[in-house]
N, C-alpha and C positions, 0 to 999 in steps of 0.2 A: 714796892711800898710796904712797909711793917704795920703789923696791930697796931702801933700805937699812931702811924701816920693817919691812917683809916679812923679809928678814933676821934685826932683830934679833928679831920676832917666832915664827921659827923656833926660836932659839939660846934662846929663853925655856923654847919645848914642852919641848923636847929638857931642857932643864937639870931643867925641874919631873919628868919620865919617869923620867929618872934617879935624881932624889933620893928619887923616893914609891916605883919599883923596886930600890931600894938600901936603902931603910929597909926595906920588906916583908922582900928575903931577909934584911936584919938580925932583924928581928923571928922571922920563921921558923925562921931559923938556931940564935935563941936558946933557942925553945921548943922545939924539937927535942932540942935538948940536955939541958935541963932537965924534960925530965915525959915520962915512961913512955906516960901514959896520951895524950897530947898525939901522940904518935910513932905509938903505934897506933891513933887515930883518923886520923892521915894517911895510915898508908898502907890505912885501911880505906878510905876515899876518894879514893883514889890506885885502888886494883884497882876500885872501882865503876863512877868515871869511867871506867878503862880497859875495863870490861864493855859499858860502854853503847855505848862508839867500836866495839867487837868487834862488840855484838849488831846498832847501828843500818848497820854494813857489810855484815853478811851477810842482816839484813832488805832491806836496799837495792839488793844484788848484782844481784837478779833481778829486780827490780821491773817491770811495763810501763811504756814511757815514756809518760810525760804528753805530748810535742809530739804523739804519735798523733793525740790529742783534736783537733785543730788542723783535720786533715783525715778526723776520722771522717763517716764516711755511714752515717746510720741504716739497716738492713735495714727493706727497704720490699716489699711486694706487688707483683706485677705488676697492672694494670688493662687491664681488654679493652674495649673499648666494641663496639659491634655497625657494620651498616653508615650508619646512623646517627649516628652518635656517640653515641649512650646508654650507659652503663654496662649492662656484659650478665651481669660476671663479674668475680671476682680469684680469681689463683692465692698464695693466703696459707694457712701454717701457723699465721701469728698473726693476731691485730688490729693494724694500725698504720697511725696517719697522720701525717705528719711536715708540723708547723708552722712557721712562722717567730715568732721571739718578741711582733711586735706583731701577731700573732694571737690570744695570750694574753689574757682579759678581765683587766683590773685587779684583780677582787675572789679569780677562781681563784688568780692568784699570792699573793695574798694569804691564803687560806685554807691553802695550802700550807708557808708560810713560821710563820702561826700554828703549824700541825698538826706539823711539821716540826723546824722550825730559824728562830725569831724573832730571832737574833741573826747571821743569814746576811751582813748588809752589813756587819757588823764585824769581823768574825774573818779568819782568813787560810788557812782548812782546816780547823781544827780549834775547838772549843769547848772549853774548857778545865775549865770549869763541868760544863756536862753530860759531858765526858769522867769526871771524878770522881766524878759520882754514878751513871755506870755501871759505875766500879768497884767502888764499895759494895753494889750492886747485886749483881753478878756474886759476891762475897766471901759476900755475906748468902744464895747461891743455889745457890751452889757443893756437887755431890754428891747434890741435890734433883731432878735430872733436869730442872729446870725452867730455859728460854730466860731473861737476864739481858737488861733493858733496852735495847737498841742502845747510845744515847749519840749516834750519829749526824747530823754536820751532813749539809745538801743535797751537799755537794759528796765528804762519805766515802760517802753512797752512788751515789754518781755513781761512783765509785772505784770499789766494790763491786760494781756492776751492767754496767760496760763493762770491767773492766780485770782485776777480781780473782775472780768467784764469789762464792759465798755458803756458803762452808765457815765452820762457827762456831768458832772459836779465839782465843786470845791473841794469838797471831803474824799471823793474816791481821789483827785490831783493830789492830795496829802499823803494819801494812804497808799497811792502808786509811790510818791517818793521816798516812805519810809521804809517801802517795801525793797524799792529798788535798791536802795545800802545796805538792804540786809544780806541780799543775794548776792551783790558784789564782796560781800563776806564768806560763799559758800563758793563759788562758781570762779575759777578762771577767764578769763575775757576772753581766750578763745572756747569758753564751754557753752558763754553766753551767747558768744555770734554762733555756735553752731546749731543751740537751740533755736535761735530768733529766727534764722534762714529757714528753718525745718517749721517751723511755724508760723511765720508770718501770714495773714492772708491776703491775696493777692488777685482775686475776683476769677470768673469763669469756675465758682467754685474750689479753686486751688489755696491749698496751706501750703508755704514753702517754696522754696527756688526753684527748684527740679521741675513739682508738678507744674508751676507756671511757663518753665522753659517749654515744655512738653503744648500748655494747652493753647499758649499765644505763638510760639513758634516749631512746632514739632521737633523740637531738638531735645537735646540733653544740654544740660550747665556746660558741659564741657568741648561741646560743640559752639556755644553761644559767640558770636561776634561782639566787640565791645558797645557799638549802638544798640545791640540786642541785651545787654548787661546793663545801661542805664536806662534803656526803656521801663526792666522789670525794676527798675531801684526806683523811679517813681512810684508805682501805685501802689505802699504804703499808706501814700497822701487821701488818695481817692481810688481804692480798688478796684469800684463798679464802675468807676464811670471813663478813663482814660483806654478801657479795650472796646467803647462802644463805636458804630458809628454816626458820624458827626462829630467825632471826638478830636478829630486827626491834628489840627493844628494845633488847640492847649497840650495833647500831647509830647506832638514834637518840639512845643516851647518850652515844656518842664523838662524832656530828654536832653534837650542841648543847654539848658541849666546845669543840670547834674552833669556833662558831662565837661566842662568851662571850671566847675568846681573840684571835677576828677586834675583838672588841667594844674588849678589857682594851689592844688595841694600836693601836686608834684607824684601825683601816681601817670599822666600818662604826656605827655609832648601835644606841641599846641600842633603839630601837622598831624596827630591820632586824632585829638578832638575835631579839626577839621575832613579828615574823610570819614570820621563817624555820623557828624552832625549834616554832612552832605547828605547820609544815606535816607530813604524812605523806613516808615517804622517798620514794614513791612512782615505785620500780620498775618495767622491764616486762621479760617473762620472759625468756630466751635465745632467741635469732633464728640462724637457719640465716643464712649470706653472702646478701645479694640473686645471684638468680642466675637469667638464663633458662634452661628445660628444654632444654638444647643438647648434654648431656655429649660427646654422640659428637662433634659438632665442635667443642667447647670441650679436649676431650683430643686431638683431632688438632692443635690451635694448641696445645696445650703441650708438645705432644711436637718439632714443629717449631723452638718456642723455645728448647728444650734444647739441642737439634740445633745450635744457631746461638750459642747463648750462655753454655751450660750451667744447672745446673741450684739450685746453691748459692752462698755469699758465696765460699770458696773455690774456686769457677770464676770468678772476676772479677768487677766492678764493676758489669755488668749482669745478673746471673744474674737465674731466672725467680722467684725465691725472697726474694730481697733488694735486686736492683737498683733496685727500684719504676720497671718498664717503664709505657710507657703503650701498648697494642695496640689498633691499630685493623681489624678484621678484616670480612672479606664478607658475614658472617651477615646475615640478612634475618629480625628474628623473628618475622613474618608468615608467610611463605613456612615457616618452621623450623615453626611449630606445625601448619601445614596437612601438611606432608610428613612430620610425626610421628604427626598422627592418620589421616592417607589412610594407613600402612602398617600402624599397629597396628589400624586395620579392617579392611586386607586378612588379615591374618594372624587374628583373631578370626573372621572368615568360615571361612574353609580349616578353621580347628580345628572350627568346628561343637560337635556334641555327640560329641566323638570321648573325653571323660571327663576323669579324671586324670593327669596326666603323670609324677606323682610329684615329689618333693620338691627344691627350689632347692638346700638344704644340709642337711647333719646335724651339730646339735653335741652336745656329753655335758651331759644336764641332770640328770646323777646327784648333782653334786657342789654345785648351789643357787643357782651362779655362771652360772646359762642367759641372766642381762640382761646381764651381761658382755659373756658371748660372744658375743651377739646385738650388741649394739652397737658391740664392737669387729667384727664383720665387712662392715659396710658397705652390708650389703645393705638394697636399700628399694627401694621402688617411687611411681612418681608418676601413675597412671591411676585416672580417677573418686572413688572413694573409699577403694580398697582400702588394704591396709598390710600390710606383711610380721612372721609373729610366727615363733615359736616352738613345737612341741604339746609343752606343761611335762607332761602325762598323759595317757593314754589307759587307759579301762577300758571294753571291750563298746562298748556307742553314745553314750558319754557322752566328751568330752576338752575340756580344757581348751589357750585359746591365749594364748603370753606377750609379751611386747614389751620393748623393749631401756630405758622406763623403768620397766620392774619390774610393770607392771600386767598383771593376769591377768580375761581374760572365758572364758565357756561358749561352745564351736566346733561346729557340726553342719555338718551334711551331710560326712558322712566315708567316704572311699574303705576300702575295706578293708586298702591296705596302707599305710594313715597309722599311725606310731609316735611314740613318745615322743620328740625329738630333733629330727625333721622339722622343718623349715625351711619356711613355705610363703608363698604369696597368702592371705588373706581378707578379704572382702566385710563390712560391716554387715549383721545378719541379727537383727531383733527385738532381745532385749535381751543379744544377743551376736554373733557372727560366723558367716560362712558359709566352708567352704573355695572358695577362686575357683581356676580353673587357665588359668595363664600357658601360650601356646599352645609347643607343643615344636619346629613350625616356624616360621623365622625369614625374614630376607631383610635388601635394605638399599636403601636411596634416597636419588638426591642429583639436586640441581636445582643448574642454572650459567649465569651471562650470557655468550652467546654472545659477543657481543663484545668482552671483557674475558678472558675466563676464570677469573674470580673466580667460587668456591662459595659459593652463596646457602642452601643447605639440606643440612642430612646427617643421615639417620637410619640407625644401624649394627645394628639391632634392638627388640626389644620396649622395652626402659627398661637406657639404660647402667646403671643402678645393680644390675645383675642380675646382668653383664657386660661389661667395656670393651672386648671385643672388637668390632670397626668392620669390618660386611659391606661397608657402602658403600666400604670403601677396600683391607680388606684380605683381603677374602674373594678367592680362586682361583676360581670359576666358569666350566663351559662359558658359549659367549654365544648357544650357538643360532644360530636365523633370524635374530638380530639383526645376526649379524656378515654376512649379506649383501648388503646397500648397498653393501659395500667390494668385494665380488667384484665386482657388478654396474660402479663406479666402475673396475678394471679391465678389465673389458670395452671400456668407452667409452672408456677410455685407450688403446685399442689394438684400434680402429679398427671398435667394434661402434658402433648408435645404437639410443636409445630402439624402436622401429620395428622393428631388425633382427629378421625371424624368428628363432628358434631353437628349437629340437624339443624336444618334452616326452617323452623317450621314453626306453629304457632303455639305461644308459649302465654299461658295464663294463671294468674294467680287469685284465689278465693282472699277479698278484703274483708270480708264478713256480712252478715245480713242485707246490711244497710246499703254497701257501696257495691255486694255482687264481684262478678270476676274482671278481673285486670289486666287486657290481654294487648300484648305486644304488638307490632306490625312492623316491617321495614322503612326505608325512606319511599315517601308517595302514598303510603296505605295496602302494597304487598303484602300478602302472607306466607311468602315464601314458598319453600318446597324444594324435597331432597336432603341429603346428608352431603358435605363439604367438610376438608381438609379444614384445620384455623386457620391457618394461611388465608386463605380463599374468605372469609368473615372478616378478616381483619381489612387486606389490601381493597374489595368489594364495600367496604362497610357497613357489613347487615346487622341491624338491631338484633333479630333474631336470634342470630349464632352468637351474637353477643352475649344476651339475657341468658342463652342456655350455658355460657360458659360460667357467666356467673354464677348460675344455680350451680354449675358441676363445681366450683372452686370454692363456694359458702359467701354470701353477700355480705358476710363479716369480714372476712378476709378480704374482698375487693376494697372496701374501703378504709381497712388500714392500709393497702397499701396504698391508695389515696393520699393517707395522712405520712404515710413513712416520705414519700416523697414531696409533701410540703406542700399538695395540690388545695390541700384544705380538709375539714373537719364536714364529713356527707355522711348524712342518714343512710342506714343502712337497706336502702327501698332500693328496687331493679330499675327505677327510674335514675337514681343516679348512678349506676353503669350508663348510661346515655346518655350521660352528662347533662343533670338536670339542676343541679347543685350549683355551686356559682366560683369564681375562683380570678384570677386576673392575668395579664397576658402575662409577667415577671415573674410566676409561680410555674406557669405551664411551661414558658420557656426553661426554666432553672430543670424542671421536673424532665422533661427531654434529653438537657442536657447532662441528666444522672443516668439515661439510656444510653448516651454516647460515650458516657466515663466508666464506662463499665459498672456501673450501680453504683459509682461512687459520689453525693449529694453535695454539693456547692453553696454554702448560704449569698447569696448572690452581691455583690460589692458595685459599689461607681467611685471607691474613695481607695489608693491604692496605702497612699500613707500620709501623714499631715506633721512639717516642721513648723517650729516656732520662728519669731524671726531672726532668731540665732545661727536655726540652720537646724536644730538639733530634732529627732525624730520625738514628737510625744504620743504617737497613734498611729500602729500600723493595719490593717485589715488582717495580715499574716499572721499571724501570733505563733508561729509553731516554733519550737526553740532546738537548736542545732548544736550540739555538744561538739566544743571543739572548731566551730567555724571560725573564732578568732581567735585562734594560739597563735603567738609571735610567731612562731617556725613549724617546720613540717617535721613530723615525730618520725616520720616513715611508715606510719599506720593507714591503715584506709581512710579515702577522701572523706571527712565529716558529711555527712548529707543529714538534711531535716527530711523531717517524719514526712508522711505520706499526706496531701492532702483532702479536705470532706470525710464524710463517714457514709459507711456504707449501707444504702438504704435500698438494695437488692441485691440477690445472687447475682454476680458479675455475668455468666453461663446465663442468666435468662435476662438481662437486661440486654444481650448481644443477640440472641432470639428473636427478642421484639423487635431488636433495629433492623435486622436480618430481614423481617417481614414486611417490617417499614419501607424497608429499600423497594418492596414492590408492588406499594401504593404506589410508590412516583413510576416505577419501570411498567405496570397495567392494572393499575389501580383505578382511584379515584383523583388522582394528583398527574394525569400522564402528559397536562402540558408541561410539566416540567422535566419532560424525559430529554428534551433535544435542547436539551442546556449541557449534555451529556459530562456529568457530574456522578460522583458514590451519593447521589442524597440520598435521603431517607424524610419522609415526614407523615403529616395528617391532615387532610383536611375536614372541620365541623361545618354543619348546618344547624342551628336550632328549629324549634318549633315555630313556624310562621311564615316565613326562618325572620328570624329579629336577629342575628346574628351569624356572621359568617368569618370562619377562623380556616387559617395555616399555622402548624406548628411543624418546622422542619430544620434539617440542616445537613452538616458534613460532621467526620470527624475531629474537625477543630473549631466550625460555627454550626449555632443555633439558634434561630430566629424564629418569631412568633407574630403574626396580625390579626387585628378581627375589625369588622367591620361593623355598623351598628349604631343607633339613634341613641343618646342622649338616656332618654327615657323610653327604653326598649317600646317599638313598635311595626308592624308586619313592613318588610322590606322589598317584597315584592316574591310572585311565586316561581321565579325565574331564579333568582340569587340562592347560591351553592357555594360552597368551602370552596367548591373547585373553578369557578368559573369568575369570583368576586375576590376572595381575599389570597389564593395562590398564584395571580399574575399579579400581584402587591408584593410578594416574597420574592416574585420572577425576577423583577424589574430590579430587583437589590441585589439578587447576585448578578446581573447580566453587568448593572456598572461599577461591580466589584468582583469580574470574575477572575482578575490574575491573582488577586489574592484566596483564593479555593483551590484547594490544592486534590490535586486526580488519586491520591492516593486512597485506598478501599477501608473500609474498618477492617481493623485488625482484633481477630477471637480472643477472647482469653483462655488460658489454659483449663481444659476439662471437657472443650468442643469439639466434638466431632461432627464433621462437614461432611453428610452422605446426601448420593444423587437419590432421588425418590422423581416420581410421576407429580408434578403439583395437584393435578384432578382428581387423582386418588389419593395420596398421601404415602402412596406404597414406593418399596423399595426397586430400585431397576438395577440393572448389573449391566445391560448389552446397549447402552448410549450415555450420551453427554451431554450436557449443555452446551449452548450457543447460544448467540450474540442476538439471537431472536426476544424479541419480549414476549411472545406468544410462544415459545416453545414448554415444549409437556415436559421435557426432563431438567428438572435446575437442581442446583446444591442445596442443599438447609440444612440447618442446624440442631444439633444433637445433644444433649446429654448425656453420659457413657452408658450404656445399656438401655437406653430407650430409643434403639433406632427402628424403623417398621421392618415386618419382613419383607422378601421378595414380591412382584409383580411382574405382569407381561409376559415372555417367556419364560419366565423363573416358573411362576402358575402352571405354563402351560407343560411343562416337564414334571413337575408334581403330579397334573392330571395324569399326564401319560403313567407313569409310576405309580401311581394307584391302583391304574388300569392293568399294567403286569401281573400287581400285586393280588390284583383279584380273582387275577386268570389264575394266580401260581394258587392261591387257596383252593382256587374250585379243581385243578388238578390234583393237588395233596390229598382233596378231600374222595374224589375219584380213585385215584389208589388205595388210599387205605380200607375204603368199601370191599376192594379187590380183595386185599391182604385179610380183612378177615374172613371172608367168603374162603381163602384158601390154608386156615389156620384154626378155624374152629372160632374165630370169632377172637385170636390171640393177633397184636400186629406183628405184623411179619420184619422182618432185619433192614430192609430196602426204608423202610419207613421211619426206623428208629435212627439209622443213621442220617436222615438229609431231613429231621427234625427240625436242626437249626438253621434251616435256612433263611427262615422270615429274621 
């Protein structure tokens, strides 16, 4: 076609525009003129039209934008996996798993679209059809209190569910429709079904297909059978109520709808509809999250995540709530369940038969509403069998106990001050319950890889779900005996050795006028007596030799190295060498386990590294950077390795010392039920004052583990309770049912050690024996620093004495001749004399 065809084909439009808009205002013009009734139908349609422009502006004003959709991110769960990678835990308010649309089985989109909106791939938002007979609906319902049909294609409640609420009105129905074409303007129809699947909600708490697959059938989508597939495509309709029971037949009457309609539309064959619709819905009941027994360290990782990323959609993109993290964290759930049930047997011992403790909570069960309240407060328990209820009555020796789903058994064995309200433990007991009593003293325990500084285990008491309160991290506690390694570790710093005597003897200090002298005593009120090897102070645990060490090392010095190891910030007083100060089991263990790393300090981790839900790393714990670790190819140069891990917060030589001596607390110490575990350990056990407190700090060289024992709000524990007798078979019990993973191998010295045999009793050096396998033997190896090893002992001594004894002779001889010589010389010495001069 030429310019001028184009042309005249323009000059054509334009001419016929004109003439058919020139006739029109003709025609209009004329019946305007001519008819009353003609005039006032036009401007009755003149103001409507202009209501609809008014009303569809101000429905439109506020509207959310549809491009949103573009870049929306489903609110996703955090996931934890353990130090494994298993799944251990999610931090989820809801259900949800977010798929990709060719995740979707063919038949579930299918049943959906039946159930749904069959006419989803033709419309452009809205259905026009079903829009009307939701207004008739709605007209024929109106004033009835009764819910009007939806009308709803996929895409208005796509609208409805991401963008608008679910407030029932004329205006939101408008405002979903106009929404809904706006988005079929932004979104493909498969971006739309992928959203709406991923969001839909679907009851038992669940957004989306997945999670519903999961919470009504323990499957996955893609495991789903087709009766299982139009099961979940009804509850759209009515989410909460088609999973309940009593539900069962409208169920299965809406399921074998939708799946008749799967049939009428040619997704599946009328003999699939038939063994589908034969089947039973077949349900399985509500599932708690998969979740290992970790709370205490599973709430320490979520508190830290908050800390770091916040905590909801609106703290940004990765929050712990919605960003669907993937966490990979230290837990060991091996180690986690040994170091849960070694603590709640320690603390079941301690209580004994000490009775009732009285009651966990108290709610008002006057008002009927006692399962409510019960299961709105969270409380539960997860040991052997028991289960936390409610006493719904009590009359004389008879009471009755309730539980948070509404069921009621007969309770005995009851304390006398058990009431109505109470909150408690009970046992199975015949054809009803026993009162059980959760012990009233607590404590906390955590295990950590020395070399890493990653936490392998935390238990913060009896059962988080009681309270989330976390001994292991955040309890304040004295540390006792335990914090003496670090005194002793100043000592050595400052120029004491294993060997050096120091007197066990009474040690006082002038506080001035007012408070007079300040004198030490041992454990029991001892005042000791004699001079001991350190050795012997440390493994023994004598206050005494202790205070004197600190004096000999400067109590300034003891407690930086306190702080060097991250034990805590302690006044510089000889009460905290005896661990008077306060500090938590997470600091002590870390602090140990810079003993075992050769002085090299750990800042202690439970988080190893955190992906987005991309995959991609946004937070590692590691941070050290490796030059070279990902070049495409190998240069032929040496293997890249990153730097060294921790920083050094002792001479490596004296942090080996310490554990050297450690090693025999446990071998004839104060720790020796842990000898016939026959392990390289090494640890400590504390007493405090009262003792209100009873601790073990110990381990190997690859685990280090920490317990204490102790009331709430510190109170005397009884005068029998000992580090060694209370909280070191609490330690026992964790490696006995984790002893294949302890490995037999010894600590290894760092270089600048030298290993000499000495007398332990005396500290002295021996030359003519060995050690052996005896724990009481006199002669053992210890550890040296180059030039500070003791002299001889035993017979080494005794050949000195003899050699003196020569030596005295040979004087008093020399001194006898030369008497002679000058008697025969005039008083000059004689030749004899001069020559065998040198003999001394």
């Amino acid at each position: 076609m030429t310019d001028a065809d184009t042309a005249n084909l323009l000059k054509y439009f334009r001419y016929r525009v004109n003439r058919d808009l020139g006739g029109a205002a003709a025609w209009f013009a004329e019946k305007w003129r001519g008819s009353l009734l003609f005039k006032a139908a036009a401007v009755l349609a003149g103001l409507g039209m202009l209501a609809w422009v008014v009303l569809f502006v101000w429905l439109a004003s506020d509207l959310p934008d549809a491009e949103s959709l573009v870049d929306y991110e489903t609110p996703l769960p955090t996931v934890v996996r353990g130090i494994d990678g298993e799944i251990v835990h999610s931090y989820a308010r809801e259900r949800r798993v977010q798929l990709q649309y060719p995740d979707f089985p063919d038949q579930l989109i299918a049943a959906y679209l039946s159930a749904e909106d069959k006419t989803f791939y033709s419309h452009g938002g809205v259905d026009m059809t079903g829009t009307a007979n939701a207004v008739m609906d709605y007209v024929t319902k109106y004033g009835s209190g009764d819910r009007a049909v939806g009308g709803s294609t996929i895409t208005q409640q796509l609208a409805k569910i991401l963008l608008l609420g679910d407030e029932y009105s004329v205006t939101r129905k408008l405002k979903e429709m106009i929404l809904a074409t706006r988005i079929e303007g932004v979104l493909s129809k498969q971006e739309i079904l992928e959203l709406y699947l991923n969001e839909i909600p679907l009851g038992r708490r669940s957004f989306g297909v997945q999670a519903a697959a999961r919470a009504y059938f323990d499957k996955d989508v893609g495991d789903l059978e087709l009766h299982e597939m139009a099961f979940l495509a009804i509850l759209p309709k009515a989410p909460e109520r088609y999973g309940r029971a009593g539900q069962e037949e409208a169920a299965l009457a809406r399921r074998d709808f939708v799946l008749s309609q799967m049939e009428e539309n040619g997704y599946i064959t009328e003999a699939e509809r038939q063994e589908a619709a034969a089947m039973p819905l077949g349900l399985v009941r509500q599932r708690s999250q998969r979740s290992v027994d970790a709370g205490y360290f599973l709430e320490e990782v979520r508190r830290k995540l908050i800390d770091e990323f916040g905590e909801t959609a609106e703290d940004g993109n990765n929050s712990v709530y919605a960003g669907g993290l993937w966490v990979r964290t230290s837990l060991d759930p091996e180690l986690q369940e040994a170091a849960r049930e070694a603590l709640r047997a320690g603390l079941m011992r301690y209580h004994g038969n000490r009775g009732w403790t009285g009651p966990i909570a108290t709610i008002d069960v006057s008002e009927g509403n006692w399962a409510s309240q019960l299961a709105s407060s969270y409380l539960a328990i997860r040991y052997e069998d028991w289960r936390v209820g409610v006493v719904t009555q009590r009359s004389g020796s008879s009471a009755t106990i309730g539980f948070s789903n509404g069921d009621e058994s007969p309770l005995s064995g009851l304390p006398n001050a058990l009431k109505a309200g109470d909150v408690i433990a009970v046992r199975p007991s015949g054809n009803g319950y026993r009162v059980a009593t959760i012990p009233e003293v607590s404590g906390g325990f955590l295990a950590q890889s020395v070399q890493t500084g990653r936490v392998l285990a935390m238990q913060g008491g009896f059962d988080h779900r009681l309270t989330d309160f976390n001994r292991a991290t955040q309890a304040e506690r004295q540390p006792g005996s335990t914090i003496k390694p670090f005194v002793y570790a100043a000592g050595l710093e400052n120029g004491m050795t294993p060997a050096t005597e120091v007197p066990d003897q009474e040690f006082c200090v002038w506080q001035g006028a007012r408070l007079g002298n300040k004198c030490f005593s041992n454990f029991g009120g001892s005042r000791g007596g004699g001079v001991y090897p350190m050795r012997f102070g440390l493994e023994q645990s004598r206050n005494l030799m202790t205070v004197h060490i600190a004096s000999e090392a400067g109590i300034d010095n003891v407690v930086k190295t306190f702080k060097a190891v991250d034990i805590g910030d302690h006044e510089p007083f000889y009460a905290s060498a005896l661990g008077s100060g306060s500090s938590t089991v997470q600091r002590m263990v870390n602090a140990y386990a810079a003993l075992a790393n050769h002085g090299r300090l750990h800042e202690p981790t439970v988080i190893d590294y955190v992906q987005d839900r991309r995959g991609k790393v946004i937070w590692r714990a590691d941070k050290r950077q490796c030059q070279g670790c990902n070049m495409p190819e190998w240069d032929g140069g040496p293997m890249p390795r990153p730097g060294q891990m921790g920083e050094e917060a002792l001479d490596p030589r004296t942090a080996f010392q310490v554990v050297h001596m450690l090693e025999g607390v446990v071998t004839r110490g104060t720790a020796t039920r842990l000898r016939d575990l026959e392990l390289p350990l090494f640890g400590k056990t504390g007493t405090t004052t009262g003792p209100t407190n009873a601790w073990f700090v110990g381990g190997s060289p690859e685990f280090v583990a920490g317990v204490y024992l102790g009331h709430d709000t510190p109170r005397n524990l009884g005068g029998w309770v000992q580090g060694g007798n209370t909280a070191a078979p609490i330690f026992k019990q964790f490696v006995q049912k984790t002893r294949e993973r302890w490995s037999d191998e010894p600590a290894i010295a760092p270089s600048g050690v030298r290993m000499v045999r000495i007398d332990r009793r005396t500290g002295k050096r021996v030359y003519d024996g060995w050690p052996s396998d005896d724990p009481r033997a006199a002669v053992i190896w210890e550890a040296f620093k180059p030039d500070t090893e003791p002299s001889r002992s035993t017979r080494q001594d005794q050949i000195a004495a003899k050699r003196n004894e020569i030596l005295e002779l040979i004087r008093a001889g020399r001194e006898e001749g030369r008497n002679r010589a000058f008697e025969s010389n005039d008083g000059q010495p004689s030749d004899f004399v001069e020559e065998r001069g040198g003999i001394y």
